[in-house]
C-alpha positions as CSV (number, residue, x, y, z in Angstrom):
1,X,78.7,-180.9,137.3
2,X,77.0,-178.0,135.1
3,X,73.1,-178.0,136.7
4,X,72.5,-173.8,135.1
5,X,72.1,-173.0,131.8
6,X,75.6,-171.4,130.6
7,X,75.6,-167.7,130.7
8,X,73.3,-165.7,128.6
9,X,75.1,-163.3,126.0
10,X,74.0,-160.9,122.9
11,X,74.8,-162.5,120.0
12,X,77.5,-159.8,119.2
13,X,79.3,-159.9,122.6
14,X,79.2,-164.2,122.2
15,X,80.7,-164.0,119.1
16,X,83.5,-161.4,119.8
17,X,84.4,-164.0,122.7
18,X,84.4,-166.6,120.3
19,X,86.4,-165.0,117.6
20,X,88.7,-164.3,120.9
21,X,89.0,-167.2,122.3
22,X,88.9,-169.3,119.0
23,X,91.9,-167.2,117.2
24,X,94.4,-168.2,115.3
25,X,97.2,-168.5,117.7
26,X,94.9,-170.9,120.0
27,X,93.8,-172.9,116.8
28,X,97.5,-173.7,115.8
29,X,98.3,-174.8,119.1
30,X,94.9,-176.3,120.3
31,X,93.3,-177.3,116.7
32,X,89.8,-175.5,116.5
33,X,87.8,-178.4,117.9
34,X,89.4,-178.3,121.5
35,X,89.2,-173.9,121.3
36,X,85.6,-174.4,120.2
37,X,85.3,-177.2,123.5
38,X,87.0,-174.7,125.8
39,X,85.2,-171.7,125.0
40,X,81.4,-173.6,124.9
41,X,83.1,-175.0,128.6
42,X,84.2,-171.8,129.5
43,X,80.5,-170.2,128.7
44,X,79.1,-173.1,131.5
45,X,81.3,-172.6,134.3
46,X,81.0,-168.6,134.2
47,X,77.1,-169.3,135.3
48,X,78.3,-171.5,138.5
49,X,79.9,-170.4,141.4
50,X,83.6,-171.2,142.1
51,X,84.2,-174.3,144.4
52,X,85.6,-172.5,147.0
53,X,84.9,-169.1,149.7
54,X,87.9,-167.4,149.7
55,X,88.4,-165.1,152.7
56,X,91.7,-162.7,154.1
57,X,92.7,-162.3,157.3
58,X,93.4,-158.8,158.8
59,X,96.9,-160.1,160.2
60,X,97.3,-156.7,161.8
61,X,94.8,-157.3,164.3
62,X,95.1,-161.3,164.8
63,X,97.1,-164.1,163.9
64,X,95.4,-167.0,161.4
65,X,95.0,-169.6,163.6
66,X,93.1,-167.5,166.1
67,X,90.8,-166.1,163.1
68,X,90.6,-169.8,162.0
69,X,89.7,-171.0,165.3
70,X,87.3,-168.6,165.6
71,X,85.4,-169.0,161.8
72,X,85.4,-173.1,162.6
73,X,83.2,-172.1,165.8
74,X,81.1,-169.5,163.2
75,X,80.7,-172.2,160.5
76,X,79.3,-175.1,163.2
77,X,76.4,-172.6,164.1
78,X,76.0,-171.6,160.5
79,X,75.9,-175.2,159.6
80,X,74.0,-177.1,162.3
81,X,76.9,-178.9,163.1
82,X,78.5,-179.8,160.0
83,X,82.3,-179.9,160.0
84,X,83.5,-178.2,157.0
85,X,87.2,-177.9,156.6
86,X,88.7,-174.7,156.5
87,X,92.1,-174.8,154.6
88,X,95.2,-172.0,154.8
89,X,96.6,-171.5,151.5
90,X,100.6,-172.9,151.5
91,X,101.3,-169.7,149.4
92,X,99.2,-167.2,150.4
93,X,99.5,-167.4,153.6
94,X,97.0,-165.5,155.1
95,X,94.1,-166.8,153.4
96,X,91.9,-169.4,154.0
97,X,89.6,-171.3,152.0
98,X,86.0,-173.1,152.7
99,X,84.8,-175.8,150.1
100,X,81.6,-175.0,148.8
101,X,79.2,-178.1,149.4
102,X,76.6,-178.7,146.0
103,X,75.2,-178.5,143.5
104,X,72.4,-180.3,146.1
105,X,70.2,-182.3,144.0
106,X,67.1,-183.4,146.4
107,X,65.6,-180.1,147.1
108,X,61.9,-180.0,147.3
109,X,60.4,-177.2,145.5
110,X,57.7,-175.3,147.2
111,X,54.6,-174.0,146.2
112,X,55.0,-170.5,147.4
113,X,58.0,-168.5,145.4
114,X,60.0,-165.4,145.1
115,X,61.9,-164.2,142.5
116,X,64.7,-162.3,142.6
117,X,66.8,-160.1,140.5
118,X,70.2,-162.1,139.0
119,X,72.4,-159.6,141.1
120,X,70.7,-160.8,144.3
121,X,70.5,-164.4,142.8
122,X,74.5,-164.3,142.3
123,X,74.9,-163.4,145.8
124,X,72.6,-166.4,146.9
125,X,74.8,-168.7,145.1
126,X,77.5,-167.6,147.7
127,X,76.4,-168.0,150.6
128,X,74.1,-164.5,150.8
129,X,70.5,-164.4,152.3
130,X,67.9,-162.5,150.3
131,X,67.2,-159.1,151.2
132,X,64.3,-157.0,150.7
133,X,65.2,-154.7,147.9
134,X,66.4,-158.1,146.0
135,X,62.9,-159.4,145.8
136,X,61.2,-158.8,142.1
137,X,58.1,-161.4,142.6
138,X,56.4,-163.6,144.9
139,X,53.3,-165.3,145.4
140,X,49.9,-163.8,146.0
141,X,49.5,-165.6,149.9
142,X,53.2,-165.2,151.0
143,X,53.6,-164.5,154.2
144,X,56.3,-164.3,157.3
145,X,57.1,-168.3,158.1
146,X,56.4,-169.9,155.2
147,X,58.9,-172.1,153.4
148,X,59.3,-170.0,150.1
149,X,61.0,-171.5,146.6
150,X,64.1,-168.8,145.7
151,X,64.4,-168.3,141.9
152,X,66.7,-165.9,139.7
153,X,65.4,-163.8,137.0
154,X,68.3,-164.4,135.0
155,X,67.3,-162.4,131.9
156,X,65.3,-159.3,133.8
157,X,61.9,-160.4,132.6
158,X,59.9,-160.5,135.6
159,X,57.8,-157.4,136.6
160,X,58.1,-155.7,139.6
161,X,55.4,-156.5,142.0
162,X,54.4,-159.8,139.9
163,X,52.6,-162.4,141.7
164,X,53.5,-165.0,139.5
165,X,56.1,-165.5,136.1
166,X,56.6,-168.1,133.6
167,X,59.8,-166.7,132.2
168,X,62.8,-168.2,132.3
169,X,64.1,-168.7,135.8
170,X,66.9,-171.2,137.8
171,X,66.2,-172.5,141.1
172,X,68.6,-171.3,143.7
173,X,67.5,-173.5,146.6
174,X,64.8,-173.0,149.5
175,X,64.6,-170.6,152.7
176,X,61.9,-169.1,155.7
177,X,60.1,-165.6,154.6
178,X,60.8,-163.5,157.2
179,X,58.8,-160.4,155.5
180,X,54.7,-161.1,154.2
181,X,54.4,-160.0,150.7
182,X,52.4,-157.4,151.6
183,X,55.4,-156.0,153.6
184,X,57.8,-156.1,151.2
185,X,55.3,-154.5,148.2
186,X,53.9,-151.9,150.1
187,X,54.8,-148.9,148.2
188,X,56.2,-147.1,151.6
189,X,60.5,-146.4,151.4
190,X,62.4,-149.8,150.0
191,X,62.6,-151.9,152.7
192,X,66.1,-152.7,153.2
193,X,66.1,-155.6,155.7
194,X,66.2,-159.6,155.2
195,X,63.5,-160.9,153.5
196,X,64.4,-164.6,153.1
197,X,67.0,-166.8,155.1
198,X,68.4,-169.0,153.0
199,X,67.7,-172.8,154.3
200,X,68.6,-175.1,152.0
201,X,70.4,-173.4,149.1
202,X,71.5,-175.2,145.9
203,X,75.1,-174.4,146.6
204,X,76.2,-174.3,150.4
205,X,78.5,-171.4,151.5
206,X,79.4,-169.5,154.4
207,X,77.4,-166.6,155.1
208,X,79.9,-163.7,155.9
209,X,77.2,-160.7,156.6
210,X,78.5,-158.8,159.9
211,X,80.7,-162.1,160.5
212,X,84.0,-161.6,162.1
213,X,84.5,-157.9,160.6
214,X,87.3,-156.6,162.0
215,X,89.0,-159.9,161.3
216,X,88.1,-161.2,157.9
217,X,87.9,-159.6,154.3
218,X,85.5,-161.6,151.6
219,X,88.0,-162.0,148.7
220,X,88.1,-164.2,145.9
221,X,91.4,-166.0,145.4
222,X,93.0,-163.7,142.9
223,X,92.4,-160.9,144.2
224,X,94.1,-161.9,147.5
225,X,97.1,-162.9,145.4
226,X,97.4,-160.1,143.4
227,X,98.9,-158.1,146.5
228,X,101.2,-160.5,147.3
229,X,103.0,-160.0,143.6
230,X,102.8,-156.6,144.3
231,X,104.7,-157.7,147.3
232,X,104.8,-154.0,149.4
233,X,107.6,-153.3,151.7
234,X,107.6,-151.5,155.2
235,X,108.4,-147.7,154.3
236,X,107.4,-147.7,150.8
237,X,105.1,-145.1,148.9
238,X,102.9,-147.4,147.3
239,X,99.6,-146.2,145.2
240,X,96.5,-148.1,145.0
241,X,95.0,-146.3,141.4
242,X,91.4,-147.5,141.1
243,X,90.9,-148.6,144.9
244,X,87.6,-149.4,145.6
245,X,86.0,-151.0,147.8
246,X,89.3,-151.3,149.7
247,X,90.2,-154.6,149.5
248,X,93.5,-154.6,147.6
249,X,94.6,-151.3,149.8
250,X,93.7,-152.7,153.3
251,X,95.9,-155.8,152.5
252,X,98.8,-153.6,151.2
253,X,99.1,-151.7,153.9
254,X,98.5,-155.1,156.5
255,X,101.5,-156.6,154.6
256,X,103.6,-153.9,155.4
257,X,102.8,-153.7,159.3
258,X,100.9,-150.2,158.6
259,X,104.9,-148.8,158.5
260,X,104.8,-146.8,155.3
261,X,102.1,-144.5,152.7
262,X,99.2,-146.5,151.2
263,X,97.4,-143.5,148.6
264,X,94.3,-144.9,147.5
265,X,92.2,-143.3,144.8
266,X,88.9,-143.5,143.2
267,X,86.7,-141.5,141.4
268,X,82.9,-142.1,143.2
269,X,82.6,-140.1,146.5
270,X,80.8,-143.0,148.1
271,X,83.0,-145.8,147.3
272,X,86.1,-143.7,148.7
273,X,84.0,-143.2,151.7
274,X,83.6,-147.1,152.0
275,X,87.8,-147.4,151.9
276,X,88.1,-145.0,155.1
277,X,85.3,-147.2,156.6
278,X,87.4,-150.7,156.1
279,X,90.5,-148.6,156.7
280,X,89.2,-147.3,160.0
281,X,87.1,-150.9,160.9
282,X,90.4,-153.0,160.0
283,X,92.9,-150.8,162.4
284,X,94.9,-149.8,159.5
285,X,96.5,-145.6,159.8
286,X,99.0,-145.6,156.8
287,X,96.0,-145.1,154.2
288,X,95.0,-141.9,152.8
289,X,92.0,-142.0,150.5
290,X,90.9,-139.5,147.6
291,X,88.0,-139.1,145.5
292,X,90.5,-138.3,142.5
293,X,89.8,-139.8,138.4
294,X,93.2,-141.5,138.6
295,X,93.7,-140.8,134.6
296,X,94.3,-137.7,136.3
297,X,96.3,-138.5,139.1
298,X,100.0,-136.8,137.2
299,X,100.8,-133.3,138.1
300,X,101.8,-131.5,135.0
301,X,102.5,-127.9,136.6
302,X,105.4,-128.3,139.2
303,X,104.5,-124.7,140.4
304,X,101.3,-125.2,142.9
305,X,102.1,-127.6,145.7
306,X,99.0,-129.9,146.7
307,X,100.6,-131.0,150.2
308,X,100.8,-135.3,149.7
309,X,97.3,-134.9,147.7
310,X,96.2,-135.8,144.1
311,X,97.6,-135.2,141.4
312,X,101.0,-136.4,142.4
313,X,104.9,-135.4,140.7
314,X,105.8,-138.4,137.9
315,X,108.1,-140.4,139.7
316,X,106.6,-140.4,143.2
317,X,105.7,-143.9,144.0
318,X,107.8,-147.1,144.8
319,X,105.2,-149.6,144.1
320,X,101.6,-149.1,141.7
321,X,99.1,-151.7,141.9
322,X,96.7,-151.1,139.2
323,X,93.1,-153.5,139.6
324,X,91.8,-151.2,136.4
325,X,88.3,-151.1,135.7
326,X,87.0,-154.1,133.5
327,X,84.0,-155.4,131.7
328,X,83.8,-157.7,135.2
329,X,83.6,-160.8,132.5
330,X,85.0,-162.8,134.9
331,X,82.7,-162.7,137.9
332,X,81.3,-166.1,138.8
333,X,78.3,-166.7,139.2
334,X,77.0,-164.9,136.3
335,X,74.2,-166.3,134.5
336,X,73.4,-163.6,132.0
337,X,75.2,-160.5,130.7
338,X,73.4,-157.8,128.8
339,X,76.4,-155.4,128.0
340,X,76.5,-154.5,124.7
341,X,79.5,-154.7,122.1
342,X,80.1,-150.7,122.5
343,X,80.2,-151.4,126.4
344,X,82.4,-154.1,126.5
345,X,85.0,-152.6,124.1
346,X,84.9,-149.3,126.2
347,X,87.0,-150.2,128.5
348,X,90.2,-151.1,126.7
349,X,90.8,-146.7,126.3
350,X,90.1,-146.3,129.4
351,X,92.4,-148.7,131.1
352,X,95.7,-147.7,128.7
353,X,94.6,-143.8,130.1
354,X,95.4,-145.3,133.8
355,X,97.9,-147.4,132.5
356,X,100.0,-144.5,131.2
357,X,99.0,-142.2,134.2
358,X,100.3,-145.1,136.4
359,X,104.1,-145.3,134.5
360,X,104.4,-141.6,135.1
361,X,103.8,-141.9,138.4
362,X,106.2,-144.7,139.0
363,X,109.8,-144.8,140.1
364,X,112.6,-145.9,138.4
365,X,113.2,-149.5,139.5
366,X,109.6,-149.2,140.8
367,X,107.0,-152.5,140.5
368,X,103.6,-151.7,138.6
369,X,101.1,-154.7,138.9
370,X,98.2,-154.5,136.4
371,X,94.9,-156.6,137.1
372,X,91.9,-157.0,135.9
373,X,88.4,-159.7,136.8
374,X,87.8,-160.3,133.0
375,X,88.4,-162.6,130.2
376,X,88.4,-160.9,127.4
377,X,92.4,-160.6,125.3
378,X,91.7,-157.4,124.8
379,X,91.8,-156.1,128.5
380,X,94.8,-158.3,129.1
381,X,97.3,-159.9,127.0
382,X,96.6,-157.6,124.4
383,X,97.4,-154.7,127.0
384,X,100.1,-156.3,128.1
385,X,101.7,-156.1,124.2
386,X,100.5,-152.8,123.9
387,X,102.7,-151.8,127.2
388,X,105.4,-152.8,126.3
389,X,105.5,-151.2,122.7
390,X,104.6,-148.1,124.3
391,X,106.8,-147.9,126.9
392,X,110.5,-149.5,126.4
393,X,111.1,-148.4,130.2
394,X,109.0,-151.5,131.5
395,X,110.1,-155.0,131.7
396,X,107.4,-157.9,132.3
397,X,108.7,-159.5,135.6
398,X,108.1,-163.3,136.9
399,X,105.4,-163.1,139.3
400,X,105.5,-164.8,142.8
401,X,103.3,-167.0,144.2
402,X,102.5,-168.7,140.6
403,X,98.9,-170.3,141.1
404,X,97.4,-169.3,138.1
405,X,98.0,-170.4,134.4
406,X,99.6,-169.0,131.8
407,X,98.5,-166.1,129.6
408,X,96.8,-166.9,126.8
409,X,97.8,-166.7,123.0
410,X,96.0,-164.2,120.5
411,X,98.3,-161.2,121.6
412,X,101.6,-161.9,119.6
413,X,103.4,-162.6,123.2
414,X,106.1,-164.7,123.2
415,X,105.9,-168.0,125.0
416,X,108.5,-166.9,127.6
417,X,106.1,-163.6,127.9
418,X,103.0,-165.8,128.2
419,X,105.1,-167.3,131.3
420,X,105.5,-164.8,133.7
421,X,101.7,-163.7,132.9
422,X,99.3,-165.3,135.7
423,X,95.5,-165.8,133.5
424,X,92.5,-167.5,135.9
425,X,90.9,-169.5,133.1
426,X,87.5,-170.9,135.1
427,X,87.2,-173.8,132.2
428,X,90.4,-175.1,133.3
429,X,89.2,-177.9,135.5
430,X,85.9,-179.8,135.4
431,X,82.8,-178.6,138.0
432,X,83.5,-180.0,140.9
433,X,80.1,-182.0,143.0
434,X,80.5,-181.7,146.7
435,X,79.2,-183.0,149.3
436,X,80.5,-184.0,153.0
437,X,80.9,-187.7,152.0
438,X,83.9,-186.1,149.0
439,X,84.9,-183.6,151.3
440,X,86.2,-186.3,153.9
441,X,87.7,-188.3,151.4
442,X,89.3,-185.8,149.5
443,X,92.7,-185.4,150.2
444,X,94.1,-181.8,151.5
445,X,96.4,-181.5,148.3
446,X,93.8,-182.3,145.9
447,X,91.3,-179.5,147.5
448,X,94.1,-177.0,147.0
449,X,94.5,-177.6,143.7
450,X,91.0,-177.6,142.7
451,X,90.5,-174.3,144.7
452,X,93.4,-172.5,142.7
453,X,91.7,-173.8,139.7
454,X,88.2,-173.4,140.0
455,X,88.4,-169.6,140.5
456,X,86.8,-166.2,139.4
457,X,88.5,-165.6,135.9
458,X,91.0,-163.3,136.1
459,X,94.4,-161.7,135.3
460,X,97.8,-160.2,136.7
461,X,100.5,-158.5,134.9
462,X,104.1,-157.3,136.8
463,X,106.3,-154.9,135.2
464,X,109.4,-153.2,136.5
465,X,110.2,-149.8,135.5
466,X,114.2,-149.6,134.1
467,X,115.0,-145.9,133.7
468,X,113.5,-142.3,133.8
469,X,110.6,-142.1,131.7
């Protein structure tokens, strides 16, 4: 059930989607009226939050049913009590899922509000409180203990500071000030501490803030299954090319028992810094970490030798996953989007730099996944054809586990290509309305399926490498 308004575009970006998403391919197979219905659809569900909390478990440290035993116990406290499932995924098996319980309709707004920026607001929508520097707005006689009204500034119109605004903003459900508005405007250093606990939020998720660290990583589905079709072996030299915040590269190097050499580069000091932490928090030894620009990452002068660090020879690694950076188009919940055209369109150059960086580095016979959180063709299938012009050394591979759909047309890929693509299209089932009365009817099969569908939108490519570039 759509309750938000779909997400807010410029003009120029909403009709580049359209054009997209409404091309020629799609319209001969589709007709125009059913793209038109898809892509309007699509534009809803990108402002609501998937149906599901996805979360991985660190099976280097525990086993999944001793992390799941342990989460049930979390979730009674979180929940006063309620019993919400917890679900392991048949294919991914160590992931498990928690139903997300709204949209809830019978919330009583309060007088006293905050508003916060659409950031914070698209973390409240899964499962986060409201921190301090989050807060834009609130009310004049806010103070700690009141029952405060959380809204999102969805199009960044509200003034710092502001004791009241009129602009457009979407309810995100109710929660206990723990800061006086005094305290959190004061003009001393940004407070960084909780501001508001959530209560009674619109949608109902887990909070995972400091919850089981050691044991669980927050991950949305695809991005827990694009490891798995990289599918790393014990012993291999596997590189991890834009790696931040970790995520990807702990789970690598947990699916090969830490018995082998996870590289893992990135470009921003701080966000490298943040893989060591997970790394070192998550037990894992086999990862090495470098602030490196990974378009660089191929050593062109055999002579000087950099001793295991960046840049590497061609030819060094067994496996390559590749999570380039995107225009993020997929990210759910995401109510408004104020990239420009020039923005949006900057990253296709960028991502065929890493691209050809990444088959230089690769082995023959190596595997090369490429991913991205977006929906745009032009980051995916229309990379995907570019590829394989560019480089007749890489074959597109069938990918395994196969939970997502099918590529999508608009690229000139053949159906049999479009196949062995794996494209999270978050239209592709209707919104889902929760509650615990559905939730114990529902039947176990039928939640899986709706949580492999109702997803973050995103893509994964495989290629293997034949011969010697």
């Amino acid at each position: 059930m759509s309750i938000f308004p779909k997400i807010s575009l410029r003009p120029e970006v909403e009709n580049y989607l359209k054009e997209s998403f409404v091309n020629k391919e799609i319209v001969t197979a589709l007709g125009k009226q059913e793209a038109e219905r898809k892509f309007e659809t699509l534009l809803k569900h990108l402002s609501h939050p998937p149906s599901f909390t996805t979360v991985r478990v660190n099976t280097h440290l525990a086993s999944v049913q001793h992390v799941k035993n342990l989460l049930f116990d979390e979730l009674q406290k979180q929940f006063n009590g309620l019993s919400v499932p917890i679900l392991q995924h048949p294919d991914l098996q160590d992931v498990l899922l928690i139903p997300v319980i709204g949209p809830r309709k019978n919330i009583k707004k309060q007088q006293c509000e905050a508003i916060v920026g659409a950031q914070c607001g698209n973390a409240v929508l899964r499962g986060a409180h409201v921190y301090a520097p989050g807060i834009v707005s609130a009310s004049k006689f806010m103070k700690a203990g009141d029952v405060i009204s959380v809204y999102s500034d969805i199009k960044g119109k509200c003034k710092k500071g502001a004791r009241e605004f009129d602009g457009t903003k979407v309810f995100l459900g109710n929660g206990i000030s723990e800061l006086s508005r005094k305290e959190i405007f004061n003009g001393l250093p940004e407070l960084k501490g909780m501001a508001i606990r959530m209560t009674e939020p619109v949608y109902l998720s887990p909070s995972f803030d400091n919850v089981l660290p050691r044991y669980l990583f927050l991950q949305n589905l695809p991005s827990a299954l694009v490891t798995h079709v990289l599918n790393p072996q014990p012993g291999e030299k596997i590189l991890d090319l834009c790696a931040a915040p970790g995520g990807k590269t702990t789970h690598i190097a947990a699916l090969i028992h830490d018995q082998g050499e996870v590289i893992a580069l990135d470009k921003i000091f701080s966000k490298v810094e943040k893989i060591k932490q997970n790394a070192l928090l998550l037990g894992l030894n086999s990862i090495r970490a470098f602030c490196f620009d990974g378009t660089k990452a191929v050593k062109l002068d055999m002579v000087e030798d950099t001793e295991g660090e960046p840049p590497f020879l061609p030819e060094s690694f067994d496996r390559i996953l590749l999570d380039a950076p995107c225009s993020g188009m997929g990210q759910r919940p995401n109510m408004a989007c104020t990239w420009s055209l020039k923005e949006l369109a900057s990253y296709q150059p960028l991502q065929r730099k890493l691209f050809t960086a990444a088959v230089q580095l690769l082995k023959p016979e190596g595997v090369l996944v490429y991913s991205t959180c977006t929906i745009t063709l032009a980051e995916n299938e229309e990379q995907v054809a570019w590829a394989l012009t560019k480089f007749p050394c890489l074959q597109l591979q069938p990918q395994e586990p196969q939970i997502g759909g099918e590529g999508m047309r608009g690229a000139g890929l053949s159906c049999e290509q479009l196949k062995q693509l794996q494209r999270f299209d978050p239209s592709a089932v209707p919104l889902p309305d929760t509650d615990m009365d559905s939730l114990r009817e529902a039947r176990r099969e039928d939640m899986l399926r709706l949580a492999n569908k109702d997803s973050i939108g995103f893509f994964i490519a495989k290629f293997v490498k034949c011969k010697s570039t």
